[in-house]
Structures are given as structure tokens and as C-alpha cells.
KEMITOR-723255 format. One line per 10 residues: number of its first residue (from 1); their letters; for each residue x, y, z of N, C-alpha, C. Coordinates in Angstrom, 2 decimals, padded with zeros to 5 digits. Layout:
BEGIN
NUM) a) X:Y:Z:X:Y:Z:X:Y:Z  ...
REM end
This chain:
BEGIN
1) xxxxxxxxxx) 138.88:080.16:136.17:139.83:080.30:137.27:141.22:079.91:136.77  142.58:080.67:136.92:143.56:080.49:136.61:144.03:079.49:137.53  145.06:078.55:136.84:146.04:077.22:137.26:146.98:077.88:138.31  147.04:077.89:139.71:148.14:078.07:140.57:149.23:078.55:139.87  149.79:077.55:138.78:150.89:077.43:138.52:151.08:078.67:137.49  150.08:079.42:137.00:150.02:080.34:136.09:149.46:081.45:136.60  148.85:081.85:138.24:148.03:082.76:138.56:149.32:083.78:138.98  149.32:085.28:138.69:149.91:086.24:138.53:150.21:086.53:140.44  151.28:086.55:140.74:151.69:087.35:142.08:152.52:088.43:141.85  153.03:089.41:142.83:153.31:090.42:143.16:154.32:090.06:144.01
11) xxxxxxxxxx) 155.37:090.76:144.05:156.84:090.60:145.03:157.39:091.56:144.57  158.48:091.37:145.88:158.95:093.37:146.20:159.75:093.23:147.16  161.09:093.96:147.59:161.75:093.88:149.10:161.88:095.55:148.96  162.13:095.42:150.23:162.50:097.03:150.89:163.97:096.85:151.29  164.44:098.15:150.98:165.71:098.79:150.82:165.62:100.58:151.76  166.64:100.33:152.58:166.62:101.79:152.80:167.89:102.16:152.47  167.60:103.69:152.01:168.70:104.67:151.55:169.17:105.71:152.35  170.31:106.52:152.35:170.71:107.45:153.15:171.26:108.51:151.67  170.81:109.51:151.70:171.08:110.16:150.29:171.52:109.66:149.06  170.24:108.63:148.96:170.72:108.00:147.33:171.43:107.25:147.93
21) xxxxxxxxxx) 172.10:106.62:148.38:173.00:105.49:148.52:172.40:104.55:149.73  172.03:103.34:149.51:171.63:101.96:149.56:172.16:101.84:151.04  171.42:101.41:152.11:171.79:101.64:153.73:171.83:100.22:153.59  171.07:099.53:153.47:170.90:098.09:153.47:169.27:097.28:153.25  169.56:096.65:153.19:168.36:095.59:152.70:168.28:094.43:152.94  167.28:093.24:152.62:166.99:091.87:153.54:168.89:091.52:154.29  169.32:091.26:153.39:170.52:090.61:153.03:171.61:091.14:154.31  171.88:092.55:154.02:172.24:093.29:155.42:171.67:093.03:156.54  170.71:093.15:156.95:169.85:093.48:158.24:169.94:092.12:158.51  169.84:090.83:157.40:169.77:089.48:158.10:171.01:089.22:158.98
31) xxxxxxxxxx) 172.53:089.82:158.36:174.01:089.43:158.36:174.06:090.51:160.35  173.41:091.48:160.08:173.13:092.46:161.65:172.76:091.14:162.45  171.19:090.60:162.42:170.54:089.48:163.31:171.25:089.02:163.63  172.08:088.08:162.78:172.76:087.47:162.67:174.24:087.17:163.55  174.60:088.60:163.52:175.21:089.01:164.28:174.86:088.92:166.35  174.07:089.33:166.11:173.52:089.65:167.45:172.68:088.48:168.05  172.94:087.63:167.22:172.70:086.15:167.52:173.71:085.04:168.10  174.85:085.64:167.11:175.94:084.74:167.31:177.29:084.83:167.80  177.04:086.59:168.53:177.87:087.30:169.05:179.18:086.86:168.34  179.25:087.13:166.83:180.33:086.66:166.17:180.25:087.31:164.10
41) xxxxxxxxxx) 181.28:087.94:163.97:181.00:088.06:162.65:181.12:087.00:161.53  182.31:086.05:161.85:182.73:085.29:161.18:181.25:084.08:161.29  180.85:084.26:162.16:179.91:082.99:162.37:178.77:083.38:161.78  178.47:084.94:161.56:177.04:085.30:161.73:177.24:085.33:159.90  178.63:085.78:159.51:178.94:085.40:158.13:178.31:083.85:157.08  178.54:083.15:158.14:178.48:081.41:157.49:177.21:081.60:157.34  176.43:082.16:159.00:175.04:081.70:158.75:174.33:082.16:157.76  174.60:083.57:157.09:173.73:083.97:156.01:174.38:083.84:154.60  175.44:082.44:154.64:176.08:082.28:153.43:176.61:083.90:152.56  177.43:084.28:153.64:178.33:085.45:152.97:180.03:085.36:153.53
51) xxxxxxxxxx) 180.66:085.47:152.68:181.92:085.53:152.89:182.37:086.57:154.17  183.37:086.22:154.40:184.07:087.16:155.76:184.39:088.95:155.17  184.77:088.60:154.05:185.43:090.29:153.93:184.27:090.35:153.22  182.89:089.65:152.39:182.33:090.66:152.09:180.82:090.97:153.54  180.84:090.24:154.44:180.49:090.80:155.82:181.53:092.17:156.18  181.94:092.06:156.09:183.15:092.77:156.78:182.72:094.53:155.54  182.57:094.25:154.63:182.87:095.12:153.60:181.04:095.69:153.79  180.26:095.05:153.42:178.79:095.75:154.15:178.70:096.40:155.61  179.39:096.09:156.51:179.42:096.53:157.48:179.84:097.59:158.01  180.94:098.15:157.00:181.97:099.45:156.68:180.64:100.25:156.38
61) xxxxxxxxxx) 180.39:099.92:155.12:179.38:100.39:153.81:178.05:101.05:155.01  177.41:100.51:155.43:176.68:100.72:156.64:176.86:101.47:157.80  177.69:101.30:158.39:178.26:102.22:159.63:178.67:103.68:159.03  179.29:103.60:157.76:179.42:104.80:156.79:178.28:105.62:156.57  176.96:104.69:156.38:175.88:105.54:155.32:174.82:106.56:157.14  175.53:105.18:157.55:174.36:105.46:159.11:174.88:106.56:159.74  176.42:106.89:159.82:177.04:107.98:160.46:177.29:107.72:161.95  177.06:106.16:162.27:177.46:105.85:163.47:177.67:104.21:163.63  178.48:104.02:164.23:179.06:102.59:164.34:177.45:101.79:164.74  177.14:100.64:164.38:175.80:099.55:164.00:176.59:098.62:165.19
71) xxxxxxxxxx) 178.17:098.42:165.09:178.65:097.19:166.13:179.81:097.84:166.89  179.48:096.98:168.28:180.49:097.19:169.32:181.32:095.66:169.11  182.61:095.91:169.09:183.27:094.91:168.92:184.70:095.05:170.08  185.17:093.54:170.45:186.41:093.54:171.49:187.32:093.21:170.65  189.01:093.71:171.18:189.86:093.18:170.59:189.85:091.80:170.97  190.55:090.87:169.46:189.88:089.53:169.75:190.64:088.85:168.91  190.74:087.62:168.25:190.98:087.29:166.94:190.12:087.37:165.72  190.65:087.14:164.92:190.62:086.69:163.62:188.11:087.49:163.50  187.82:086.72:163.90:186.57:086.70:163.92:185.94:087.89:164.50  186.96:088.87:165.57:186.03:089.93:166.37:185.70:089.21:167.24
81) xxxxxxxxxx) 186.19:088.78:168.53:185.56:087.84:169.23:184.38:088.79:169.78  183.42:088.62:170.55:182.89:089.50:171.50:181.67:090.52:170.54  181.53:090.06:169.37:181.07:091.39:168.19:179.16:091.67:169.02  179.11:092.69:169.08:177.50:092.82:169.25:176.78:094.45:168.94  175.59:094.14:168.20:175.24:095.25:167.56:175.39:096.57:169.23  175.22:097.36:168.55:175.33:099.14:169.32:173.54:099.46:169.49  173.27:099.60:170.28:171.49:100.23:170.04:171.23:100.26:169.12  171.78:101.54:168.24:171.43:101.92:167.27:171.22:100.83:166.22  172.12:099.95:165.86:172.07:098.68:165.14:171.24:097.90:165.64  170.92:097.84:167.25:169.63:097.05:167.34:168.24:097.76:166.56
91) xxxxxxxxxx) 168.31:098.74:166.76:166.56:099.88:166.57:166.97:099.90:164.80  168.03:099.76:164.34:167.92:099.49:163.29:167.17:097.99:162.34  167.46:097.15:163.30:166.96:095.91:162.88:165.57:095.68:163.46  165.28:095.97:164.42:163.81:096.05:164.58:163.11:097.03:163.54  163.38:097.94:163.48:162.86:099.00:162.65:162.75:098.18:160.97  163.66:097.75:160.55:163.77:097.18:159.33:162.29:096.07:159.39  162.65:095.23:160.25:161.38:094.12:160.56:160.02:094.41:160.89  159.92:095.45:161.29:158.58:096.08:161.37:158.10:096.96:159.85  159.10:097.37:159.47:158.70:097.62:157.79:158.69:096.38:156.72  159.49:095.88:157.16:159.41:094.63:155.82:158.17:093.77:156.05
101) xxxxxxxxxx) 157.31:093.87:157.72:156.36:093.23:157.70:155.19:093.76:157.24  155.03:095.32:157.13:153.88:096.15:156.50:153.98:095.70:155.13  155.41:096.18:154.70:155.41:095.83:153.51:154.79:094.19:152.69  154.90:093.14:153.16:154.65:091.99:152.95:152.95:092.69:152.84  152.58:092.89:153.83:151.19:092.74:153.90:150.38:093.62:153.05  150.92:095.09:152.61:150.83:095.56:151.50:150.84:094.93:149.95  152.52:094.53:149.59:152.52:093.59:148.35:151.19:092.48:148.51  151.08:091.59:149.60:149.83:090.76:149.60:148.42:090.92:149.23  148.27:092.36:149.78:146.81:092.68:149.31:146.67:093.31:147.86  147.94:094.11:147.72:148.16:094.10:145.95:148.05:092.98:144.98
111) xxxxxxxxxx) 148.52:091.90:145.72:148.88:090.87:144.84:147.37:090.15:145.05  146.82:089.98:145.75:145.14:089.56:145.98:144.12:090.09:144.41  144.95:091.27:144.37:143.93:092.05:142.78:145.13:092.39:141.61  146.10:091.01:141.84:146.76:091.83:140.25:146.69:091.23:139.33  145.07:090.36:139.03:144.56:090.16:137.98:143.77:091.84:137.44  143.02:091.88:138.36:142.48:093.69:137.90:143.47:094.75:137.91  144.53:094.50:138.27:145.10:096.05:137.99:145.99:095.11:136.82  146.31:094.19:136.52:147.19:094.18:135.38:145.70:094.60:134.20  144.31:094.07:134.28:143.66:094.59:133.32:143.39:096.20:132.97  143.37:097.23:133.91:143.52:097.82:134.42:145.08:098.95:133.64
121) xxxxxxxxxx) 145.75:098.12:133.80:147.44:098.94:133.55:147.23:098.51:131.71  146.63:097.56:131.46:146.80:096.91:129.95:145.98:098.52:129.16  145.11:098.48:130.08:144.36:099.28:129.04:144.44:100.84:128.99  145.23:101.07:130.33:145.86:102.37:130.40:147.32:102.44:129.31  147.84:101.19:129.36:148.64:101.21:128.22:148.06:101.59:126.89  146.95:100.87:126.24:146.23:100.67:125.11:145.54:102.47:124.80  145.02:103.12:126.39:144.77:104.46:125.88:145.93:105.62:125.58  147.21:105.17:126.07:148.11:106.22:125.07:148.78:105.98:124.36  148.37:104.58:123.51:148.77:104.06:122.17:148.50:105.23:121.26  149.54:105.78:120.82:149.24:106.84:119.71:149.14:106.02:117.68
131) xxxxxxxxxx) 148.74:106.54:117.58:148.26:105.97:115.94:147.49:106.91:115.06  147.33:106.80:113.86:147.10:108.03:113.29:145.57:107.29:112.65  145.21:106.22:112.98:143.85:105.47:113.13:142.60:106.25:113.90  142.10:106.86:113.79:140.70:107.25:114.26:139.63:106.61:115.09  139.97:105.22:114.68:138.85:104.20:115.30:139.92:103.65:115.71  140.09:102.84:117.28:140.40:102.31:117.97:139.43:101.49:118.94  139.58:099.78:118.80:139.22:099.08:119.12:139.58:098.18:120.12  139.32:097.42:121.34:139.95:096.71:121.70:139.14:095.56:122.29  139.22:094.19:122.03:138.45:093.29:122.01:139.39:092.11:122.07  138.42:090.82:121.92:138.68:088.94:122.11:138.78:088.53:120.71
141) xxxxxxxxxx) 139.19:087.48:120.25:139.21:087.25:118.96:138.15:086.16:119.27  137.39:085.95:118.53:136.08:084.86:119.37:135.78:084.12:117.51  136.79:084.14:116.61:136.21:083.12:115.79:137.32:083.93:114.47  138.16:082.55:114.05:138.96:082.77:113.09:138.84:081.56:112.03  138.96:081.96:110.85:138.66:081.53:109.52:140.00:081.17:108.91  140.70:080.02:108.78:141.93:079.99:107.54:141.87:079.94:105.90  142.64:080.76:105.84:142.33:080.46:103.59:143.67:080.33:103.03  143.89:080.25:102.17:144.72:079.59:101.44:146.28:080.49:101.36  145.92:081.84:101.66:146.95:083.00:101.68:146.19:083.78:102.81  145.14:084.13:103.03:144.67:085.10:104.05:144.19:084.42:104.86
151) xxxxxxxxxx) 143.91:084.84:105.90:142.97:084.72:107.09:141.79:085.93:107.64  140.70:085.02:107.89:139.79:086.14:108.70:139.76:085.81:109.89  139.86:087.13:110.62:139.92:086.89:112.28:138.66:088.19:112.90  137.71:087.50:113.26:136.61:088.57:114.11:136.87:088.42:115.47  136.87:089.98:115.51:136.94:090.43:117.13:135.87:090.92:118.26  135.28:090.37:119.12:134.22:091.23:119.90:134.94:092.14:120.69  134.08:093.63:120.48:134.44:094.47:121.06:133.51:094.59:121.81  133.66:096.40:122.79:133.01:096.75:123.44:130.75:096.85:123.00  130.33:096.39:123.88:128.89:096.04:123.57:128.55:095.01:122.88  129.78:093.84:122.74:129.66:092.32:121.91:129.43:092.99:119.84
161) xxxxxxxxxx) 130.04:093.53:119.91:129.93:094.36:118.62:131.32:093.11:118.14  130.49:092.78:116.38:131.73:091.67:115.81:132.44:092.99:115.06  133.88:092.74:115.07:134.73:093.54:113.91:135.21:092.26:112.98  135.11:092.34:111.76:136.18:091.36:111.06:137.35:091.88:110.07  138.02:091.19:110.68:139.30:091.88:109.44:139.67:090.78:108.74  140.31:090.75:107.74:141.62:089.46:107.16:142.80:090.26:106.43  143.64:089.29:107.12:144.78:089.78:107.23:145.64:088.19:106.69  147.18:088.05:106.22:147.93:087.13:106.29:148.37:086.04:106.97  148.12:085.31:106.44:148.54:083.83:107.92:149.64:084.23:108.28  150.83:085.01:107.42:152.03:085.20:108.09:151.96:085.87:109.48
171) xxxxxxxxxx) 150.94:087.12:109.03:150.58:088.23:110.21:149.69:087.71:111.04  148.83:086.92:110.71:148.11:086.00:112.01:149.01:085.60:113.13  150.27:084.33:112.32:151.15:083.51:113.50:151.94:084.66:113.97  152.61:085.43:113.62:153.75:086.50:113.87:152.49:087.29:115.03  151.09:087.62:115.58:150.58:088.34:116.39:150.20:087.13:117.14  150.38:085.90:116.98:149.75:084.80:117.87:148.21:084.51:118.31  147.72:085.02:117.05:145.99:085.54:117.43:145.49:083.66:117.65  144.37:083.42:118.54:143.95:082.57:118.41:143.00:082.71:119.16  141.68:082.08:119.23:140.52:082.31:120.41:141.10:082.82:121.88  140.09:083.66:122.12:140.29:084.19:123.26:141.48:085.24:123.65
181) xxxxxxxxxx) 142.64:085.10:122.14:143.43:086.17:122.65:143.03:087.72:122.94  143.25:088.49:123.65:143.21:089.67:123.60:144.15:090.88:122.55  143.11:091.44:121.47:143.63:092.32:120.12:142.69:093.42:120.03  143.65:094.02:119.17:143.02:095.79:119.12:142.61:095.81:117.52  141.42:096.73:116.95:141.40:096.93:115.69:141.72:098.36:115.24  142.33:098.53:114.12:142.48:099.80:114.05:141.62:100.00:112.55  140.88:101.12:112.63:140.04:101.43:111.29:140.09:102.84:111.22  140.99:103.06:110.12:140.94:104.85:109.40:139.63:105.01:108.98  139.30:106.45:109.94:137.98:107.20:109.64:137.72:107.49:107.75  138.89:107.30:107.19:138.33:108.10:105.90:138.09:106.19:105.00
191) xxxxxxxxxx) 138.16:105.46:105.91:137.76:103.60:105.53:136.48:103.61:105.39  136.06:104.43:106.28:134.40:103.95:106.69:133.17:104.93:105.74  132.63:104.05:105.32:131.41:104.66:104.63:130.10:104.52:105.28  129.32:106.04:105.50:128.01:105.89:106.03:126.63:105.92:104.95  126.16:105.08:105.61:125.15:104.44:104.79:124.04:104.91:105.67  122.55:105.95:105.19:121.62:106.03:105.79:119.98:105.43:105.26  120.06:104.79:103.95:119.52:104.30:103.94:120.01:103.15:102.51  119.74:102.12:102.88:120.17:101.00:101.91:119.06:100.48:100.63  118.04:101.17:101.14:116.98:101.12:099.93:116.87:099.23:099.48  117.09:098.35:100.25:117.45:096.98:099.66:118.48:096.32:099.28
201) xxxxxxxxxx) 119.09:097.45:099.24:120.51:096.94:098.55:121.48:095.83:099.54  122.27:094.89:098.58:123.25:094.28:100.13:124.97:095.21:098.92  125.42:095.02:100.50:126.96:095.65:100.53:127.64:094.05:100.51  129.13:094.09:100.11:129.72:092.93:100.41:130.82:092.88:101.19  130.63:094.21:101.81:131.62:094.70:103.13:131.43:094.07:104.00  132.18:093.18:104.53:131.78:092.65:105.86:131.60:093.14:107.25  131.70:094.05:107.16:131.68:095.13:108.38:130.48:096.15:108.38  129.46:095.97:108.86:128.47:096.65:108.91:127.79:097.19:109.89  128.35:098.47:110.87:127.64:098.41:112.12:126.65:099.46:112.23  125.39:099.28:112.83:123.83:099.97:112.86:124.59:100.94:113.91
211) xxxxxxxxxx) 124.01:102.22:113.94:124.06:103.03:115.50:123.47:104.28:114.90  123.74:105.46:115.69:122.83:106.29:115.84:124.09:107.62:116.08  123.77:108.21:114.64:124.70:109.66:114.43:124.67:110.32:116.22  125.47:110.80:116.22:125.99:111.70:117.68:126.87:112.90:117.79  127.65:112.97:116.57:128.03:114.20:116.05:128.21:114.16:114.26  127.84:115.58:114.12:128.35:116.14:112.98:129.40:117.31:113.10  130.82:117.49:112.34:131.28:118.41:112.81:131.78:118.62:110.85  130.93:119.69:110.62:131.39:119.81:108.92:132.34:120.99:109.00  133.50:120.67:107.87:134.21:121.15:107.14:134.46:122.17:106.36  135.88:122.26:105.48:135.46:123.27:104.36:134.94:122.37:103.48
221) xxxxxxxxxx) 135.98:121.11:103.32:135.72:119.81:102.17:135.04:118.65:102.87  135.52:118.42:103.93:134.95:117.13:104.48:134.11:117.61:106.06  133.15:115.92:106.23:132.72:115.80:107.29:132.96:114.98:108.08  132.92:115.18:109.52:133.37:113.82:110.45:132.27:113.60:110.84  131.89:112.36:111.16:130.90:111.79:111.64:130.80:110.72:112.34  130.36:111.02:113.74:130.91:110.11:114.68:129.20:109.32:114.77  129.49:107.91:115.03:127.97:107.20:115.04:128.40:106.25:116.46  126.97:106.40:117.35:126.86:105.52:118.74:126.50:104.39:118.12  127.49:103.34:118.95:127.02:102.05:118.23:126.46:101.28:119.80  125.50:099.84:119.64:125.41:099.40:120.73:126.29:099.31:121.72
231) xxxxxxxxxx) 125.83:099.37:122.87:126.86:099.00:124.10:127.85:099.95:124.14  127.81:100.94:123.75:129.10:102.42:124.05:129.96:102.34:123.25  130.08:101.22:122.42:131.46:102.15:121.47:130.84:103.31:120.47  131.92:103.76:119.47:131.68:105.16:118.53:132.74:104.73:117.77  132.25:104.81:116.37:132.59:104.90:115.26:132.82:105.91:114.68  133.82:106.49:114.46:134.20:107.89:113.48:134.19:107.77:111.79  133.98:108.57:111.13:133.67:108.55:109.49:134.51:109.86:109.03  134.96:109.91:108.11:135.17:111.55:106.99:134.50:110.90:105.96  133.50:111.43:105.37:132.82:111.87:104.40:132.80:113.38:103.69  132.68:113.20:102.48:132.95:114.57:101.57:131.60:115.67:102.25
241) xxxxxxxxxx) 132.23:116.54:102.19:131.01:117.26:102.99:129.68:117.64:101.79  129.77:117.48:100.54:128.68:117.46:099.60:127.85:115.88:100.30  128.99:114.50:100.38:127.69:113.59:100.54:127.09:114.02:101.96  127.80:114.22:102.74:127.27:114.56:104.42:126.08:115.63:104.39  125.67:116.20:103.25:124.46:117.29:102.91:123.91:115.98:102.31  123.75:115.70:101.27:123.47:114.70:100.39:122.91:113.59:101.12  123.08:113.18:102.20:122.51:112.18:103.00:121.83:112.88:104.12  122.38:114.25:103.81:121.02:114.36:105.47:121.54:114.07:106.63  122.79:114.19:106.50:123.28:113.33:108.23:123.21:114.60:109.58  122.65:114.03:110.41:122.51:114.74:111.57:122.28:114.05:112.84
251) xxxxxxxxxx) 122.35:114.46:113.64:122.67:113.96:115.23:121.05:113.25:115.88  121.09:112.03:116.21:119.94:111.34:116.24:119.39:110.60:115.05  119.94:111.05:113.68:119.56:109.65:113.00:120.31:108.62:112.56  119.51:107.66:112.09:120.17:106.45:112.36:120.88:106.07:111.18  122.06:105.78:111.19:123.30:105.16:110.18:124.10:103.78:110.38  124.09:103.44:109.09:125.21:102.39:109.18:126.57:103.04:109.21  127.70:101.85:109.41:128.85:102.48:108.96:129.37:101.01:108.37  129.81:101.18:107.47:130.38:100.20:106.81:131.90:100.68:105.96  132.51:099.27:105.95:134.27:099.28:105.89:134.44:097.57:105.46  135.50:097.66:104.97:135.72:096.36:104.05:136.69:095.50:105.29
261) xxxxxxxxx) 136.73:094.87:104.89:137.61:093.68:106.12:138.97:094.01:106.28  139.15:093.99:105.00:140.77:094.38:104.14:141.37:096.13:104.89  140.25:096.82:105.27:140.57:097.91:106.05:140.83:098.19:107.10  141.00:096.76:108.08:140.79:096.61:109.61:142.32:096.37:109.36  143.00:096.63:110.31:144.57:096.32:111.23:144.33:095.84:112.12  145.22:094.64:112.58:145.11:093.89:113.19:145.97:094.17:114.58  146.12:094.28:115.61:147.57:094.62:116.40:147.11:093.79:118.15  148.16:093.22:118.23:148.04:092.56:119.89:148.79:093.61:120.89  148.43:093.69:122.33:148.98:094.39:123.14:150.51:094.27:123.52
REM end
């Protein structure tokens, strides 16, 4: 559960316009009330902490955009003695207050879920991240390693799948990675090597993920080869299209894909 003091809200005012140009907003409509409160401009001025001519100067600005006088005013002194809104300036200020109160209650129920729509907007951001990366990842950093010049940082992705990369302590602090941050991996398809059977052998790639071929799409020279990995992600491959014969690869059997650490990119949102 997020700290009050850190939990995400939503805020917003309403503004109305008359062809592109700004009719008024809280600030106006308060200096109107205001008005029609204190049967006084100069007074209704103090109360919403605004100067006389620039009351005076919104009020022009307004009666201008509206196309009809907002106040009836007497000859008077200095202040407009006698000042009081015109209908229209009343149905204007009700009207304003009956929208700014939908509105509140709108922003409120937005703001009730803008933990999910900021997750939501993050990752609509993250899908038209363009990159010339093939594999696109996006995951937690759930366990980082320091060394003497590099760092390893593993990421869970989609289906709790580990990625590990290492990368530079410089490029570690400069992305701010640390548990729990949220980071993307990027792995070029022509990185990844498929492995269909290991005969015993160990690899010293640290990246080794099991899944299950799902496409073959061969070439003149090369093959792509996309492999289902647990929990819904997909792994893409180019392989020479001699080994993609050479291994037998086809849709339903089962492959590794393996890639060196040193091949992962590291990138925060």
C-alpha cells in the first residue's frame, strides 16, 4: 500500500471558451459570485484577492467573449456603487458550478484508479517504443550482483521468466536500477542461439530459456524463429537457414534459446 504522502492523485479545473478564446474559469466566475454577493466590484475584488483594474479588465474580457453585458451597474463612485450580475451572468455562474461539480466528481473517480491507468499508460508508452531490437522485454529487477567494473542485474519478466544482463556500474547508477525498479530488456534476434538438443553439454550463457517453437518463417539465407516461452512471452531467433534445416526446427518442438548476458540492454521507462 502506497504512503498518503506518495499515493498518485488526479486534478484538473474547467475553463470555458467562446471560439478559442478563454470565457473564464474558477478565478472569473469566483470574482462574478463575488460580485453578486457584495453588490460591489471593488469589494468583490479584495474578496478574491484581485486587483481593481485587473477585476475590471476580466470583466471587459468576458462581457466581450459572452456578447452580452454579465453586470448591471449604477452610476456611482469610484467602486460602481450598486454593481449586480444581469441573468445572464447569474445562469452563467450557476451553470459554471454545476459543471465544476461533475467535473470534481469525474477527476475523483479517475483519480480512485490512477494507480491502474498510470500502469496502463506506462505500458502503452513501452508498446510504441520503437527499437530495432526484436525481443522486447519488460519486467522488475528482483536481484542485482556488484563487480569490480560490471554489474549483473536480473529481471523477471512476463511468466516470472529470469533475464540477466551485465552491464556497467556507470550504466547501472545513470538508469537507477535497484530492486523492484521497473526495466525493459532489449535482445537482438540475431543474439540468440537455438539449441534443440544439448546432448549433455553445459553452455556458459547465462541466459537460457526452455519453450516450445511456434513459428518458422525461412528465408533465402536466414531463419526466424519465434519460441513460446512459459507464461506468454516469445522469444524471436535468426538462424542461418542451413542450421534451421540442420536442427530440424519446426512448430511444436521443443527449444532452448540461449544469449550471453553481455547481449541484453538494459533501459528504464
Amino acid at each position: 500500500m502506497n504512503d498518503d504522502k506518495t499515493a498518485m492523485e488526479l486534478q484538473g479545473n474547467v475553463w470555458m471558451t467562446i471560439g478559442g478564446q478563454k470565457l473564464g474559469g474558477q478565478d472569473r466566475v469566483a470574482l462574478l459570485a463575488a460580485i453578486a454577493a457584495h453588490g460591489s466590484i471593488t469589494a468583490a475584488a479584495k474578496a478574491v484577492g484581485m486587483s481593481y483594474k485587473g477585476a475590471w479588465d476580466a470583466i471587459e474580457a468576458m462581457n466581450n467573449l459572452a456578447g452580452e453585458p454579465l453586470l448591471e451597474r449604477a452610476a456611482g463612485g469610484k467602486g460602481g456603487g450598486g454593481t449586480r450580475l444581469t441573468s445572464r451572468g447569474t445562469q452563467l455562474v450557476d451553470n459554471f458550478r454545476k459543471i465544476e461539480a461533475a467535473h470534481r466528481q469525474f477527476v475523483a473517480h479517475l483519480s480512485a484508479q490512477s494507480h491502474a491507468l498510470a500502469d496502463d499508460l506506462l505500458m502503452l508508452r513501452r508498446m510504441k517504443m520503437k527499437t530495432s531490437a526484436r525481443n522486447q522485454f519488460s519486467g522488475t529487477v528482483v536481484a542485482l550482483k556488484e563487480g569490480a567494473v560490471n554489474d549483473e542485474v536480473t529481471l523477471e519478466v512476463v511468466g516470472g521468466v529470469h533475464i540477466v544482463a551485465t552491464i556497467t556500474r556507470d550504466s547501472r547508477a545513470s538508469l537507477g536500477l535497484a530492486l523492484g525498479v521497473e526495466a525493459f530488456a532489449l535482445v537482438k534476434a540475431s543474439s540468440v542461439i537455438v539449441v534443440t538438443d544439448l546432448g549433455g553439454a553445459r553452455l556458459s550463457a547465462r541466459n537460457q530459456l526452455a519453450g516450445t517453437i511456434s513459428r518458422v518463417v525461412p528465408g533465402a539465407v536466414n531463419t526466424e524463429v519465434s519460441i513460446d516461452l512459459p507464461g506468454g512471452g516469445v522469444i524471436a531467433a535468426i538462424v542461418t537457414r542451413d542450421s534451421g534445416e540442420a536442427l530440424g526446427l519446426a512448430e511444436g518442438g521443443a527449444a532452448l534459446a540461449v544469449f550471453k548476458a553481455s547481449s541484453v540492454i538494459i533501459g528504464t521507462p
